[in-house]
C-alpha positions as CSV (number, residue, x, y, z in Angstrom):
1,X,0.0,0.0,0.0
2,X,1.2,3.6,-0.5
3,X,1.5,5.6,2.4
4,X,0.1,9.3,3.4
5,X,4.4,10.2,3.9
6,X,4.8,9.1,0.1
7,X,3.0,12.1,-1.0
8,X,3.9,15.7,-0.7
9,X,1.2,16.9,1.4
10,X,1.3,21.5,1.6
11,X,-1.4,23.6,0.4
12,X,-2.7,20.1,-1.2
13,X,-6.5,18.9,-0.2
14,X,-6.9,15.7,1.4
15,X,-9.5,14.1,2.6
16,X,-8.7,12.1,5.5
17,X,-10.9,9.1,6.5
18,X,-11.3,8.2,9.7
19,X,-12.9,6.4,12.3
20,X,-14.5,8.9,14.6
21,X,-17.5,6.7,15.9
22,X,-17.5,7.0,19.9
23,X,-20.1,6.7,22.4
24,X,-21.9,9.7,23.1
25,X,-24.4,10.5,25.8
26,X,-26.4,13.5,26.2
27,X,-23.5,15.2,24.1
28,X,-20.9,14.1,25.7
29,X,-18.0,11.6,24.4
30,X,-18.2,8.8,27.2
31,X,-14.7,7.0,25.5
32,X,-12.2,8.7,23.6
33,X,-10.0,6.1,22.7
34,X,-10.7,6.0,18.8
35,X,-10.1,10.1,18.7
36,X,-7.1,10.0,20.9
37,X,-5.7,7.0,17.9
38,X,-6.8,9.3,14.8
39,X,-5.3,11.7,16.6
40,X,-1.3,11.7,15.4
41,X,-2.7,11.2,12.0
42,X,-4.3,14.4,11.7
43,X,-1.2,16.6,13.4
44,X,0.8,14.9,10.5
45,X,-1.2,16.3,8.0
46,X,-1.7,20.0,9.3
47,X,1.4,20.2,10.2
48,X,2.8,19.2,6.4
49,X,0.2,22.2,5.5
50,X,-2.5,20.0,4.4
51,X,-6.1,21.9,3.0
52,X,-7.3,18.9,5.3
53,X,-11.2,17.9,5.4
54,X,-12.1,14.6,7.7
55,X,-14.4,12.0,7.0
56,X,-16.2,9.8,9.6
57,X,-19.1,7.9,10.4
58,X,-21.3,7.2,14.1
59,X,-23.6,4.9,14.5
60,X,-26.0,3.9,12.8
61,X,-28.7,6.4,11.3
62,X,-31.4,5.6,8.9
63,X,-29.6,6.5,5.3
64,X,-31.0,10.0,4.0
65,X,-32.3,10.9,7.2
66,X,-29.5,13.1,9.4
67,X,-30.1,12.4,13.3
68,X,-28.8,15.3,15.7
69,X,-28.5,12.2,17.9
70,X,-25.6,11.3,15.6
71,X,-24.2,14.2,14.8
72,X,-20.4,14.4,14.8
73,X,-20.8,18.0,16.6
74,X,-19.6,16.6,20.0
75,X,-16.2,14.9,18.0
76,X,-15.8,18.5,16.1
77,X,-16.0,20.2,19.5
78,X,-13.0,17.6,21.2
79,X,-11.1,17.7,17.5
80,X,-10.9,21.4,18.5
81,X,-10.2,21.4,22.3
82,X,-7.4,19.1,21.3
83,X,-5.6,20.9,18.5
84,X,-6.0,24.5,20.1
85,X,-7.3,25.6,16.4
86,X,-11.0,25.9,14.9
87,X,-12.9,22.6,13.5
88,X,-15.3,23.7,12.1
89,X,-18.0,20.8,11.1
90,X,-19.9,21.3,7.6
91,X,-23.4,19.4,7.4
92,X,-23.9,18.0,3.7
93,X,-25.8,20.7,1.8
94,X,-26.1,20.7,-2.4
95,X,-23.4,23.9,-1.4
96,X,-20.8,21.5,0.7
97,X,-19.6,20.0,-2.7
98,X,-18.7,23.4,-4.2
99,X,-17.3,25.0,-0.9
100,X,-13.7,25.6,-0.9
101,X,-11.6,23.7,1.0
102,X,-10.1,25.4,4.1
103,X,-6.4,26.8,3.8
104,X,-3.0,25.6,4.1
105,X,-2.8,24.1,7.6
106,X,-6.7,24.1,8.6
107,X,-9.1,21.6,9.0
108,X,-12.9,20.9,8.5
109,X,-15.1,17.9,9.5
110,X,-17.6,17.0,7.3
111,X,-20.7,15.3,9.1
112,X,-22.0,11.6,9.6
113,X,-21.3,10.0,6.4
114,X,-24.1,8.0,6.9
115,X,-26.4,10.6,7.1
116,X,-26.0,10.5,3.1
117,X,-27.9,7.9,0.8
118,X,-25.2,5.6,-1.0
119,X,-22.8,5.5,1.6
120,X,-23.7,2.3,3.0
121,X,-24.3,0.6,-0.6
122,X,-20.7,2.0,-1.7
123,X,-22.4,4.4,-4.3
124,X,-20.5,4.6,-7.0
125,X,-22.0,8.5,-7.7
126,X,-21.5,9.1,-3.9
127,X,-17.7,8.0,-4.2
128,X,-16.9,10.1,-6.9
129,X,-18.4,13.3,-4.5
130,X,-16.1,12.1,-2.5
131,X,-12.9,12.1,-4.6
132,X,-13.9,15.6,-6.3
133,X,-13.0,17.2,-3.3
134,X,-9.6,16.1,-2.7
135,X,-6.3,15.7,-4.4
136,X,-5.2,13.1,-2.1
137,X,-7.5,10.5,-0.7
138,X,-6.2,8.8,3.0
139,X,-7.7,6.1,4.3
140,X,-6.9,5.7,8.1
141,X,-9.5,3.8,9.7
142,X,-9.0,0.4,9.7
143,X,-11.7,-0.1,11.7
144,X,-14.1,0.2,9.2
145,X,-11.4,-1.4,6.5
146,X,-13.8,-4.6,6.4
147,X,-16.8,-2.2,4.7
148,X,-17.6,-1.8,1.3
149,X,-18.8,1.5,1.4
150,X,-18.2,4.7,-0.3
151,X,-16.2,6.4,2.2
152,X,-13.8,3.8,3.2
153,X,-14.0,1.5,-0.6
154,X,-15.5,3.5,-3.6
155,X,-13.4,6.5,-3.4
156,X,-10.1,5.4,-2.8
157,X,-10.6,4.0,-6.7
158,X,-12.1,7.0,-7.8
159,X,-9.8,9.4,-6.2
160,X,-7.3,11.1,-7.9
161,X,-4.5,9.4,-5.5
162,X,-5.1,7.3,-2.4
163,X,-3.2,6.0,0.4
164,X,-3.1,4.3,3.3
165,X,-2.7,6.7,6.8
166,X,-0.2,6.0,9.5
167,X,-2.8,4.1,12.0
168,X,-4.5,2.3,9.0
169,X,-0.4,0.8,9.0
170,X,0.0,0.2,12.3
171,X,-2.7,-1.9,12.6
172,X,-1.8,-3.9,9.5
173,X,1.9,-4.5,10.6
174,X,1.2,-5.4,14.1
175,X,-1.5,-7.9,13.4
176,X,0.6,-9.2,10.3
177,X,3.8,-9.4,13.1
178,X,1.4,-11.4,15.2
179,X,-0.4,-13.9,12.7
180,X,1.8,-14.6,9.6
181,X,5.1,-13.7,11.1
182,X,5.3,-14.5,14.6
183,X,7.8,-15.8,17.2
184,X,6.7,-18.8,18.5
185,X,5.1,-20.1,21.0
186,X,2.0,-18.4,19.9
187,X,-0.5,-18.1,22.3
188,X,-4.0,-16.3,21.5
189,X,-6.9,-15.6,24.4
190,X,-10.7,-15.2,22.7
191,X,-13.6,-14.8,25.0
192,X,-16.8,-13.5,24.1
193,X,-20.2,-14.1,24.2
194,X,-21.2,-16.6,21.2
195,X,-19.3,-19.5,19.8
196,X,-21.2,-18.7,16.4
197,X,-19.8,-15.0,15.9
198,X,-16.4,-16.2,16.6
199,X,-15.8,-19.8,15.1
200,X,-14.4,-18.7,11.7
201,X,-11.8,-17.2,13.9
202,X,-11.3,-19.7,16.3
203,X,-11.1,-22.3,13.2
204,X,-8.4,-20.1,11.5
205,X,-6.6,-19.8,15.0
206,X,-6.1,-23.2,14.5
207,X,-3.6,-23.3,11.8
208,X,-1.5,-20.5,13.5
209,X,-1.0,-20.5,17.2
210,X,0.4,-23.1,19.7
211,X,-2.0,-22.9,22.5
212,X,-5.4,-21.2,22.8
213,X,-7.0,-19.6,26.0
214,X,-11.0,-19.6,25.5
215,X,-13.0,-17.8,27.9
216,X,-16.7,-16.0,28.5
217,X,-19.5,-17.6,27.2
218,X,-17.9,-19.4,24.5
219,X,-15.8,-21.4,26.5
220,X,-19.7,-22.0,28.4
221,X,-20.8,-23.6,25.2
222,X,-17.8,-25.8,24.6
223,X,-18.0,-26.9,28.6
224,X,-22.0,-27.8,27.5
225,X,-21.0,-29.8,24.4
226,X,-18.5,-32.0,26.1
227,X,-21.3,-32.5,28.8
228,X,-20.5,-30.7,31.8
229,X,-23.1,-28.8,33.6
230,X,-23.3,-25.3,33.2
231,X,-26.4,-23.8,35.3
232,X,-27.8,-20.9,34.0
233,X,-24.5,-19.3,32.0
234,X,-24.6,-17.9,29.0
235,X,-24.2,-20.6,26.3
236,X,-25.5,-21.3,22.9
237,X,-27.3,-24.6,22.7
238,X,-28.3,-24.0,19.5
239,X,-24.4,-24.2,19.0
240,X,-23.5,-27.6,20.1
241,X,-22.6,-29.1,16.8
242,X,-20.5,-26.3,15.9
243,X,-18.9,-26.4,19.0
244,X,-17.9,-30.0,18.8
245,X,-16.8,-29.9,15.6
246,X,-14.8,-27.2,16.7
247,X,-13.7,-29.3,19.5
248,X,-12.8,-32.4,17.0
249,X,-10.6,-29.9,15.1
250,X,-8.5,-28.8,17.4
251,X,-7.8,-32.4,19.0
252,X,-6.5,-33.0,15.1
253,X,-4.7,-29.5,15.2
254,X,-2.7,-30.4,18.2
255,X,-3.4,-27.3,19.3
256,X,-3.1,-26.8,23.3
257,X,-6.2,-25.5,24.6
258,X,-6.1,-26.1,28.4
259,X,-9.4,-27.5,29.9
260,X,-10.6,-25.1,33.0
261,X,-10.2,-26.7,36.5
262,X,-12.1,-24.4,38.5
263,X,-14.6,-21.8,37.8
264,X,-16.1,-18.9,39.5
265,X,-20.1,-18.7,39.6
266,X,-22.2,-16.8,41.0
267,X,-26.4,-15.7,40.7
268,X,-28.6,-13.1,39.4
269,X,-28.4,-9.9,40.0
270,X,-24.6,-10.6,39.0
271,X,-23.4,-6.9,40.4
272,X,-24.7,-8.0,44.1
273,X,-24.1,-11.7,44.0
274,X,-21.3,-13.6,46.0
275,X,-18.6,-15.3,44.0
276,X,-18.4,-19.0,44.5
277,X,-15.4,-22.1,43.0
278,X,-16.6,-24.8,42.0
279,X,-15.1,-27.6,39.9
280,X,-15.6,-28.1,36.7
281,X,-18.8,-30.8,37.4
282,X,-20.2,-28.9,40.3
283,X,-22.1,-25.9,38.7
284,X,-25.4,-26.2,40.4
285,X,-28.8,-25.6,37.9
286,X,-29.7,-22.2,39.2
287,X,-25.3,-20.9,39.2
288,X,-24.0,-19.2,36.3
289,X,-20.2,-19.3,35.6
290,X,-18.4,-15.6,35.5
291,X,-15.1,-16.3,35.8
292,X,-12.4,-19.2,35.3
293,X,-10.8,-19.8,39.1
294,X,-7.6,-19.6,40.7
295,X,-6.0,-22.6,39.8
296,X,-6.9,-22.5,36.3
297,X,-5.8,-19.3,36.3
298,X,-2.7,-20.1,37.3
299,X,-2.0,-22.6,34.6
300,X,-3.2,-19.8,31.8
301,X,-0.7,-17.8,33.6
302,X,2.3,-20.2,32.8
303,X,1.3,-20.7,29.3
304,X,1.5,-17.1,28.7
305,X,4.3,-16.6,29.9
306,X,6.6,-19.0,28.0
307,X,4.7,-17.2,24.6
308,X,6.5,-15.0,22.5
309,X,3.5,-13.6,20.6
310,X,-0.1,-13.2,22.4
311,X,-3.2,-12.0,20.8
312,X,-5.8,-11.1,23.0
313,X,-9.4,-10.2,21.9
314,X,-12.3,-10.5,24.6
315,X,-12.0,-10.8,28.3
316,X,-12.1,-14.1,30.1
317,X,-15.1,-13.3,32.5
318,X,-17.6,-10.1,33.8
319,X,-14.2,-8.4,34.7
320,X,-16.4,-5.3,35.0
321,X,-17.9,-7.0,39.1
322,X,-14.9,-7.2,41.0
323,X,-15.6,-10.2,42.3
324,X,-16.0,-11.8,38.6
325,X,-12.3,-10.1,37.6
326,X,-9.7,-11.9,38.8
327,X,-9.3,-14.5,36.0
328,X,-9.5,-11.4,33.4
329,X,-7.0,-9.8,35.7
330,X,-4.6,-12.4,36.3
331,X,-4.5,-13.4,32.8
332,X,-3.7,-9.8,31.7
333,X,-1.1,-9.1,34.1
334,X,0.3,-12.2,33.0
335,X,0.3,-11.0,29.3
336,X,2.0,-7.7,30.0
337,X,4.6,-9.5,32.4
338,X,5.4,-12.1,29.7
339,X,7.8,-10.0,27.2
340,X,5.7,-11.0,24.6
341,X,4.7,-9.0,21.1
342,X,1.6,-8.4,22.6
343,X,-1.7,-7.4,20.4
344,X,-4.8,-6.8,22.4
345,X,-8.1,-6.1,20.3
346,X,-12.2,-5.4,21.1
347,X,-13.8,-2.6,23.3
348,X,-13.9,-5.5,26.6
349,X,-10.3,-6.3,26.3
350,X,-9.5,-2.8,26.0
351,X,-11.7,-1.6,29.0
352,X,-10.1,-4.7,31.5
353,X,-6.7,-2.9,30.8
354,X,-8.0,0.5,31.2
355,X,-9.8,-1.2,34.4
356,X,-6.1,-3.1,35.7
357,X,-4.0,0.1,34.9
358,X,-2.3,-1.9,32.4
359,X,-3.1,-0.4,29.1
360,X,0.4,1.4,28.5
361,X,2.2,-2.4,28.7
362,X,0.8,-3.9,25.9
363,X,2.8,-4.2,22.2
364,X,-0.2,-2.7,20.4
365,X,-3.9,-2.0,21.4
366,X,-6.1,-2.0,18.5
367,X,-9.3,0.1,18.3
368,X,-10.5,-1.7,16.0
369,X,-13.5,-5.0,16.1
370,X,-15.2,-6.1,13.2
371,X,-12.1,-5.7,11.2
372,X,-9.3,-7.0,13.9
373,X,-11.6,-10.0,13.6
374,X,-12.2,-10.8,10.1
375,X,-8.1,-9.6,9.2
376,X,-7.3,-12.7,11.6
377,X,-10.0,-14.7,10.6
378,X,-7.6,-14.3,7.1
379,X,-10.5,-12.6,5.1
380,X,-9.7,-9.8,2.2
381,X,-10.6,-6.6,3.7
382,X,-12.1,-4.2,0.6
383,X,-10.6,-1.2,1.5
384,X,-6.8,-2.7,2.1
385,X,-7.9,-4.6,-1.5
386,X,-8.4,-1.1,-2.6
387,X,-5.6,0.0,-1.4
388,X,-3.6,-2.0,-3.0
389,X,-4.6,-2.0,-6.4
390,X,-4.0,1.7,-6.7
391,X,-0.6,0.9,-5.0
392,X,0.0,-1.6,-7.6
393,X,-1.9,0.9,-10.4
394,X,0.7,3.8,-9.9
């Protein structure tokens, strides 16, 4: 891919996409995270004297129909706190295509791209908009890298150049260190809620890593399909057969995936309930797992710490109860002690190291979910495609 430093970059416009979409509430930006990441980026390109105009998308709106509820006002109004300079944030009038861009230096923010009618359908008519407004075309937000849609895929073919920006990289190299170039052992930990919106990643794990740490309520489901009791954990039991197929491949892998010992349970409400170990065949009917226990925690422990490359994406229990956090917490302390290339990915993985104080002694934290997940799962991303083929056009 060509990069945003192989092009010169003063008093030239660029449109800069990237991936603005944080919680707000009442107006206010509950997580910053994504911003603070976009945020090296964008003083790159002001300060090459960039005519620079940002692209970004949040949430989900009905196409056509702009929601103040989704407005990108609260992001223009940090943007601007954060750069000491004006950001001013442009709504999409008939006018907006014909405005000039700002000068040399200054920086605009367009509104929710999805408050436009194409975006989500990559428009072809919507992506040349797009590229008439720039001379330069950077895509940055790999988070949204696994779209097809105007402002992340159709325009970086019709644009008069296109690149890839300096986080869009980062991400790429540091998952590309960790899966098809890593230093063995390779250990990855994947929790999550379903079985079924992670097996094509847990299958692909397969054929790359040495040992695999499940957790959350996918390792629930795989406990159910080898017959152990469960309670009332979350689980999939419309899952089962996936699960033990899942099961039957990695026995053929010869993959290490260490069997839990102990677990933690506990009742409903979970935020008031006592934490309990039990053994693997003593969850009672009315218990529900939330946490792996002490001694299996203590073998995850070792296993991560003889790895040389971890990837982490979902926490191992409801790390956000105290009582329920000790396996997630144990299991990241031992990832940041291990010396380990370490890539941690997903908003829960990320918020149990903001929670353990932890987040600063990781390798690489990637903002990024639906993408992190399908670049491991060893899919073709359409905007990295894109990318590419200009790369190889020029």
């Amino acid at each position: 891919m060509l990069r945003m430093t192989d092009f010169p970059l003063e008093n030239k416009r660029v449109l800069l996409r990237e991936d603005l979409n944080v919680p707000i509430d009442q107006g206010r930006i509950t997580n910053a995270e994504r911003l603070r990441a976009a945020l090296p980026t964008i003083r790159e390109a002001l300060t090459g004297q960039a005519r620079l105009m940002l692209l970004s998308h949040l949430g989900r709106p009905h196409p056509g129909q702009p929601d103040p509820a989704l407005s990108l006002a609260p992001v223009a109004a940090w943007l601007a706190r954060e750069l000491d300079r004006p950001v001013p944030l442009r709504p999409w009038t008939d006018s907006v295509w014909r405005e000039l861009p700002p000068p040399p230096g200054a920086i605009v923010l367009f509104e929710n791209v999805r408050f436009l009618q194409g975006e989500r359908e990559d428009d072809p008519t919507l992506a040349e908009r797009f590229a008439s407004l720039c001379d330069l075309f950077v895509m940055d937000a790999f988070a949204t890298a696994h779209r097809a849609e105007a402002s992340t895929h159709g325009v970086i073919l019709k644009a008069l150049k296109a690149c890839a920006g300096p986080l869009l990289i980062q991400e790429v190299e540091a998952l590309t260190r960790a899966l098809t170039a890593p230093d063995h052992p390779l250990v990855a930990v994947v929790g999550g809620a379903k079985v079924s919106t992670k097996i094509e990643l847990l299958n692909a794990l397969l054929t790359q890593v040495d040992g695999l740490i499940l957790g959350g309520g996918i390792l629930n489901t795989l406990l159910l399909a080898q017959g152990f009791p469960v309670g009332q954990s979350l689980c999939e039991p419309d899952a089962l057969d996936t699960a033990r197929s899942f099961l039957a491949a990695a026995r053929a892998s010869r993959v290490e995936i260490p069997v839990p010992v102990d677990l933690v349970v506990g009742h409903l409400p979970i935020a008031t309930s006592e934490a309990d170990v039990r053994t693997l065949d003593k969850v009672a009917a009315d218990e529900m797992i939330l946490d792996i226990g002490p001694v299996t925690a203590a073998h995850y422990e070792t296993l991560l710490r003889s790895a040389k490359t971890i990837l982490w994406n979902g926490p191992l229990g409801v790390f956000e109860c105290d009582q329920f956090a000790q396996g997630t917490r144990r299991v990241a302390e031992a990832i940041v002690q291990s010396g380990a290339f370490t890539v941690v990915g997903g908003g829960d993985s990320l918020a149990a190291l903001d929670k353990f104080q932890l987040a600063d002694r990781v390798s690489y934290r990637s903002t990024a979910g639906g993408a992190f997940l399908e670049f491991a799962e060893g899919r073709v991303l359409p905007a990295l495609e894109a990318l590419a083929e200009r790369a190889r056009d020029t």
